[in-house]
Residue frames as a rotation matrix with the C-alpha (Angstrom) as fourth column:
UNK 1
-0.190 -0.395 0.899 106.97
0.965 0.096 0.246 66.66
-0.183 0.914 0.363 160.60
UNK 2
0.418 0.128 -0.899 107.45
0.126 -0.989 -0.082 70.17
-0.900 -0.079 -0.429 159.97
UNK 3
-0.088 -0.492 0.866 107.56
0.992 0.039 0.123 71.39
-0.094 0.870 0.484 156.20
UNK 4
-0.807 -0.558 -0.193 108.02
0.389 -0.748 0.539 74.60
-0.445 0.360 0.820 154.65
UNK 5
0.240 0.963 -0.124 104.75
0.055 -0.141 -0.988 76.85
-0.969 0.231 -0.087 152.76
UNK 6
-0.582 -0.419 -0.697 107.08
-0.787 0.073 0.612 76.44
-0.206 0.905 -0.372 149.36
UNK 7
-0.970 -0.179 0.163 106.87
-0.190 0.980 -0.055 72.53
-0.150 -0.085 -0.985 150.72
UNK 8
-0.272 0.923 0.273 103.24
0.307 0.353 -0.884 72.14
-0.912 -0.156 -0.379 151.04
UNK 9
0.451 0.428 -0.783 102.29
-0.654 -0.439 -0.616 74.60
-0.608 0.790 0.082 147.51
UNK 10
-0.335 -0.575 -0.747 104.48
-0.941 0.158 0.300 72.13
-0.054 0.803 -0.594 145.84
UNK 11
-0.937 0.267 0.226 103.02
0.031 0.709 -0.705 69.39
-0.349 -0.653 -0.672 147.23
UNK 12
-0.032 0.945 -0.327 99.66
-0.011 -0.327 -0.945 70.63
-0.999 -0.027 0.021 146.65
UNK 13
-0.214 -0.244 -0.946 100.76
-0.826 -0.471 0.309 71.29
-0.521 0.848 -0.101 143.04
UNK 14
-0.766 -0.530 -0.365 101.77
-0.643 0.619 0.451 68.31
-0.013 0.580 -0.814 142.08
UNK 15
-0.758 0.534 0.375 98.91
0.417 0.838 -0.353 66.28
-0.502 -0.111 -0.857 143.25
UNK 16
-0.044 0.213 -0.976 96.98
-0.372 -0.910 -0.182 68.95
-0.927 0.356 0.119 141.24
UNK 17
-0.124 -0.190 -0.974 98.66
-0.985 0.145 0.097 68.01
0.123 0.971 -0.206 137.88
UNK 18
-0.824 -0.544 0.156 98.11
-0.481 0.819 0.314 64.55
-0.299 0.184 -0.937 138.92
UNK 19
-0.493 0.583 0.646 94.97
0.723 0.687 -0.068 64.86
-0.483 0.434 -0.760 137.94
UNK 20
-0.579 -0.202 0.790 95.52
0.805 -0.294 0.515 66.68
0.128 0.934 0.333 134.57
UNK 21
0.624 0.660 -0.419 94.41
0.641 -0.738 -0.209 70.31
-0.447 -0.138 -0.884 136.25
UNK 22
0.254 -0.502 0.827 95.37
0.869 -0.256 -0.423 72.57
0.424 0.826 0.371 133.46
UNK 23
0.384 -0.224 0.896 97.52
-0.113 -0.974 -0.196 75.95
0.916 -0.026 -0.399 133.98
UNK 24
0.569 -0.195 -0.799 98.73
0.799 0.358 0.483 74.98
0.192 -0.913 0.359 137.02
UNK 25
0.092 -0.429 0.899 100.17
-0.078 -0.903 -0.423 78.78
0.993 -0.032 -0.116 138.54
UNK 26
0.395 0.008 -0.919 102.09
0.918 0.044 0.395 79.00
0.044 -0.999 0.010 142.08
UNK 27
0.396 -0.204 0.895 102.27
-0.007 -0.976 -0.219 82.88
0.918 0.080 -0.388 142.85
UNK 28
-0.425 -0.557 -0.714 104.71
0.824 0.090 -0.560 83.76
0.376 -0.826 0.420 145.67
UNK 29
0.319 0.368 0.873 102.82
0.205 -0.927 0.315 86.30
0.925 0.078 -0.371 147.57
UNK 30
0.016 -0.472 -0.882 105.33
0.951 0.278 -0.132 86.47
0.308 -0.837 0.453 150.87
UNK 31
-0.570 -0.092 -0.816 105.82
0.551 -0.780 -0.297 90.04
-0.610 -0.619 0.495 150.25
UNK 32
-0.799 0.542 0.262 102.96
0.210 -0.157 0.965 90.98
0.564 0.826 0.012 148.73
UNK 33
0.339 0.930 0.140 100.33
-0.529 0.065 0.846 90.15
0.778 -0.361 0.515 151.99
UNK 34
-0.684 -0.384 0.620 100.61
-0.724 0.459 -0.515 89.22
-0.086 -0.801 -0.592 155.17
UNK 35
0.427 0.872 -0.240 97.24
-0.891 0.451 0.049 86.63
0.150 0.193 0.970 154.34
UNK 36
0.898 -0.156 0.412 99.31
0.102 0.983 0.151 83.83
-0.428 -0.094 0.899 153.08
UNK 37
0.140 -0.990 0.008 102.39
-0.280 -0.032 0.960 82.95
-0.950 -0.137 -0.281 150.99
UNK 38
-0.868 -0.435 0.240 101.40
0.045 0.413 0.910 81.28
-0.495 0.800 -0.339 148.25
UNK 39
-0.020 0.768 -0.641 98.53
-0.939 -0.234 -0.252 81.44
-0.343 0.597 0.725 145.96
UNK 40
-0.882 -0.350 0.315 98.40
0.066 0.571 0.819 77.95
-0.466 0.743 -0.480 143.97
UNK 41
0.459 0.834 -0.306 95.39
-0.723 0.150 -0.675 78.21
-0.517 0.531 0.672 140.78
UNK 42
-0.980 -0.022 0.198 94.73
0.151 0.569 0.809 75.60
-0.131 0.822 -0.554 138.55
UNK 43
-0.108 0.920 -0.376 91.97
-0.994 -0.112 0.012 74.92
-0.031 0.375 0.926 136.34
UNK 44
-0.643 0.404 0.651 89.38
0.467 0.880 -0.085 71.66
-0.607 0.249 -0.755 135.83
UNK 45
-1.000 0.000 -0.002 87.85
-0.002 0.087 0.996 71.02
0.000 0.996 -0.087 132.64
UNK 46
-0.073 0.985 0.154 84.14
-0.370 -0.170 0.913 70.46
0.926 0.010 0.377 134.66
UNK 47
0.251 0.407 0.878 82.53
-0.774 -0.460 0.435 69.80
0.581 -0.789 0.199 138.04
UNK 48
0.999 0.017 -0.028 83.91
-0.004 0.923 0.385 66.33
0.032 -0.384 0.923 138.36
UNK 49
0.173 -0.967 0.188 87.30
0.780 0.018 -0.625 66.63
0.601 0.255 0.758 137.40
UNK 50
0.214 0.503 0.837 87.08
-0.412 -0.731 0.544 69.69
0.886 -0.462 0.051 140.06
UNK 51
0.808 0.552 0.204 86.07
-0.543 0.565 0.621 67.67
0.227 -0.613 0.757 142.52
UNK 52
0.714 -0.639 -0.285 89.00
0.137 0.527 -0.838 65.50
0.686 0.560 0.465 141.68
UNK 53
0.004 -0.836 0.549 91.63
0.230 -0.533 -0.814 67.80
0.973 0.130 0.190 141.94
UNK 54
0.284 0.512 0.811 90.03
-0.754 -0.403 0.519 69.14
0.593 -0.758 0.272 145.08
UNK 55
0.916 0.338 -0.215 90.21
-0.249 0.901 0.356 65.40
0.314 -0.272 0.909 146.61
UNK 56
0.200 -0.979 0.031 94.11
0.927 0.179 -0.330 64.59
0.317 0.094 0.944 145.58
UNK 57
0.022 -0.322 0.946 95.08
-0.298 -0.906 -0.301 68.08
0.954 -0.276 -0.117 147.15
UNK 58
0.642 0.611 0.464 93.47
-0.581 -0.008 0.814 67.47
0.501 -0.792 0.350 150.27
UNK 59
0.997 -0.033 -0.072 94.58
0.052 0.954 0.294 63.95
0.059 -0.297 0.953 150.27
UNK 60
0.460 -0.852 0.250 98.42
0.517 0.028 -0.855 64.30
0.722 0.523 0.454 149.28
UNK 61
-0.091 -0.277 0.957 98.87
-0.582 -0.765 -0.276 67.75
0.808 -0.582 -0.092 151.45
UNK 62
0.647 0.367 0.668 97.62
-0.761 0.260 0.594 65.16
0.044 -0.893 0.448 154.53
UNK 63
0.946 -0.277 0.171 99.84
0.267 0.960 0.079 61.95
-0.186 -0.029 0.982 153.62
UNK 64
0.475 -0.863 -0.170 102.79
0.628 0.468 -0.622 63.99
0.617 0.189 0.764 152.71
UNK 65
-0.567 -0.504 0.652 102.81
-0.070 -0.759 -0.647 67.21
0.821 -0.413 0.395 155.50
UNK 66
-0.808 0.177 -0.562 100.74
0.586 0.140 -0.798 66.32
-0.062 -0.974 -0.217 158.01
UNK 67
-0.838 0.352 -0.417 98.04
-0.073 -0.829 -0.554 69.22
-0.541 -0.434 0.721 157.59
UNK 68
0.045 0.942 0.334 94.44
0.951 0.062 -0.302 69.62
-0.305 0.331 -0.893 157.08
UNK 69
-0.403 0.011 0.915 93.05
0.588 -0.763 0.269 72.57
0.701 0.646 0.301 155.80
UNK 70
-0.990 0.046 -0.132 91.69
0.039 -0.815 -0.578 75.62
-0.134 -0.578 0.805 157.78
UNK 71
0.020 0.974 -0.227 88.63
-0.374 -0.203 -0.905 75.52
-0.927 0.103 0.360 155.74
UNK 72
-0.946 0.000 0.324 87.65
0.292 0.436 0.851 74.23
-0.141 0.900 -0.413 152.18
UNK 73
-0.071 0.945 -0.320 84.90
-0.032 -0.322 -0.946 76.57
-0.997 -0.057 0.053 150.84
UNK 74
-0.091 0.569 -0.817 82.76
-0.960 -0.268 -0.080 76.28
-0.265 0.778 0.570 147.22
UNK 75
-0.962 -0.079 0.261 82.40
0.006 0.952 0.307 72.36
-0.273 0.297 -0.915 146.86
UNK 76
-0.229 0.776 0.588 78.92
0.417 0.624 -0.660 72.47
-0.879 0.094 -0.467 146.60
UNK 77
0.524 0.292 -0.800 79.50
-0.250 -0.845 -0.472 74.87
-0.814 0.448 -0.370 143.25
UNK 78
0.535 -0.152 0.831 82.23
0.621 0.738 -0.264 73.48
-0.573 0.657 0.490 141.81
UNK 79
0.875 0.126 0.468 83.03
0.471 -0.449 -0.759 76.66
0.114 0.885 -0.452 139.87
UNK 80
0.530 -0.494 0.689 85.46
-0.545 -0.821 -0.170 78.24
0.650 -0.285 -0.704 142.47
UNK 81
0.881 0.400 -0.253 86.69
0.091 0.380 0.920 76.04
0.464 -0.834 0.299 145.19
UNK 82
0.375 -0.555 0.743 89.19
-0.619 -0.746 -0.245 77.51
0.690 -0.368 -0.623 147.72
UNK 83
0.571 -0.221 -0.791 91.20
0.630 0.735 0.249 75.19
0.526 -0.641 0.559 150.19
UNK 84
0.492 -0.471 0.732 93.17
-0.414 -0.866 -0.279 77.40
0.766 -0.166 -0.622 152.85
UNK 85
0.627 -0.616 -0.478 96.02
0.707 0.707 0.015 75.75
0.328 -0.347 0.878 154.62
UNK 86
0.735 -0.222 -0.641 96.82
0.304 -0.737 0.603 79.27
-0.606 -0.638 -0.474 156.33
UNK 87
-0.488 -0.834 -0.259 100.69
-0.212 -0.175 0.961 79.89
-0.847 0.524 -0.091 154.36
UNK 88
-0.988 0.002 -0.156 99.18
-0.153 0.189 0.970 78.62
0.031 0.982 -0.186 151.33
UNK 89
-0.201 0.905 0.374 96.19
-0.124 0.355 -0.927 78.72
-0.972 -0.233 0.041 149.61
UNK 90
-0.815 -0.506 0.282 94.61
0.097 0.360 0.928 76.84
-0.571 0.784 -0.244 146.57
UNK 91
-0.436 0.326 -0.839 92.76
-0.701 -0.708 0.089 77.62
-0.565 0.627 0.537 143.95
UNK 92
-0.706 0.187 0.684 90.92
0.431 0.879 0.205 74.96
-0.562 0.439 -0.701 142.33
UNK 93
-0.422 0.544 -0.725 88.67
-0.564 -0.784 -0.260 77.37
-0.710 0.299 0.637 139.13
UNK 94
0.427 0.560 0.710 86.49
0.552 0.459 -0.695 76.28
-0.716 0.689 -0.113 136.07
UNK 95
-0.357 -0.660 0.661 88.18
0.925 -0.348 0.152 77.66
0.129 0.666 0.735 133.06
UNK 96
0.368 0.772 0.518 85.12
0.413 -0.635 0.653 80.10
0.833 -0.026 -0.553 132.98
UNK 97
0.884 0.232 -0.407 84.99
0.464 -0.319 0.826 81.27
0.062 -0.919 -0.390 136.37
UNK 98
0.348 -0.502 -0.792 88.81
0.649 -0.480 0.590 81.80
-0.677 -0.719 0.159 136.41
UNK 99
-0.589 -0.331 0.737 89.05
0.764 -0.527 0.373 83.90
0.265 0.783 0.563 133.27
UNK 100
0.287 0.798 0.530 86.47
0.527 -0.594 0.608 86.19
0.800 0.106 -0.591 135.08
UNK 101
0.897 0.029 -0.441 88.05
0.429 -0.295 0.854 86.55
-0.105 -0.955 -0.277 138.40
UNK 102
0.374 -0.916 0.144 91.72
0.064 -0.130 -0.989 86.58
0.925 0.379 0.010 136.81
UNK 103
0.997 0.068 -0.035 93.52
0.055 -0.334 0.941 86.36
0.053 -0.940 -0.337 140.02
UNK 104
-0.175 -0.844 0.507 96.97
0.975 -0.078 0.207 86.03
-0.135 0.531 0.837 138.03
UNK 105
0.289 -0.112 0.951 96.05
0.155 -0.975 -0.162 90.01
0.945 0.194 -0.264 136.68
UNK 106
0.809 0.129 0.574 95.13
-0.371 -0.644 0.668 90.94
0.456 -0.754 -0.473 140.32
UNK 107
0.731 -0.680 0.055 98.47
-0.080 -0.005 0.997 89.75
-0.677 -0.733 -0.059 141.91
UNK 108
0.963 -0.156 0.220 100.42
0.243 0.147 -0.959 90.35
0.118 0.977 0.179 138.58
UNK 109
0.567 -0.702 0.431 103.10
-0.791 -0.611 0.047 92.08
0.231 -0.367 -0.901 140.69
UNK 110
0.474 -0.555 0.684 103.91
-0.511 0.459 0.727 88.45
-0.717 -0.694 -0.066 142.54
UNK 111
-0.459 -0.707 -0.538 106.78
-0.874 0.467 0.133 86.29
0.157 0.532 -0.832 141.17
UNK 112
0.675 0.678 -0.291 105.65
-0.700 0.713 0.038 83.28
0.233 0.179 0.956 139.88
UNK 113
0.183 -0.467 0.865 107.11
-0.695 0.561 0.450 80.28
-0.696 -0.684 -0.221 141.42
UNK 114
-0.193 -0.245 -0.950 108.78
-0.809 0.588 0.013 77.75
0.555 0.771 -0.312 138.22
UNK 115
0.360 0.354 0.863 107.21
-0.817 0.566 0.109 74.30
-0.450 -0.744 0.493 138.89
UNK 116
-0.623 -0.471 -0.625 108.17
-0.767 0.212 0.606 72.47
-0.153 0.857 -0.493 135.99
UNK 117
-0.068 0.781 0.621 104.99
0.533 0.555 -0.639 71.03
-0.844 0.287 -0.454 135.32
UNK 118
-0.953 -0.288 0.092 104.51
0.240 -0.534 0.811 71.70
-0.184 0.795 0.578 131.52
UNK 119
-0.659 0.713 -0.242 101.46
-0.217 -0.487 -0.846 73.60
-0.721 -0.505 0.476 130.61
């Protein structure tokens, strides 16, 4: 099964909002960085709901593309947690944490990808 790094950030997205991570943002950074393609951030309301999100990403991105992550770093914080699936990486922030790091300002240049998930 071979998908697409749109396929997987959308993917990733959705299982996201399925468990009510607010702000949900997919930045296209194709030509922007050779790193990855996509950016996806969301926020979680606290360290469980976090956790959550984190879980149903993981899980979803494996049952509907085939792929693990590369790595999956800040779980044991909670505040930041980073999943990297090489073309795409996600963003899982506390509200707090991601109003400090702003990572929407710092790639303000990329086009934002329209999910139709309402915010």
């Amino acid at each position: 099964m071979s998908v697409t790094p749109l396929e997987l950030a959308k993917v990733a997205a959705f299982a996201a909002d399925s468990k009510k991570a607010s702000d949900v943002v997919l930045l296209d950074l194709s030509t922007k960085t050779d790193v990855c393609d996509y950016f996806l951030i969301c926020s979680g309301d606290n360290p469980r709901q976090v956790d959550a999100i984190i879980d149903e990403v993981r899980e979803k991105v494996s049952a509907n593309c085939g792929i693990s992550p590369l790595s999956c770093e800040g779980r044991e914080g909670l505040s930041w947690v980073l999943v990297d699936y090489g073309s795409v990486v996600v963003h899982v922030f506390r509200h707090e944490t991601r109003d400090f790091y702003r990572l929407e300002t710092l790639w303000g240049d990329a086009p934002r990808v329209d999910l139709g998930i309402e915010a």
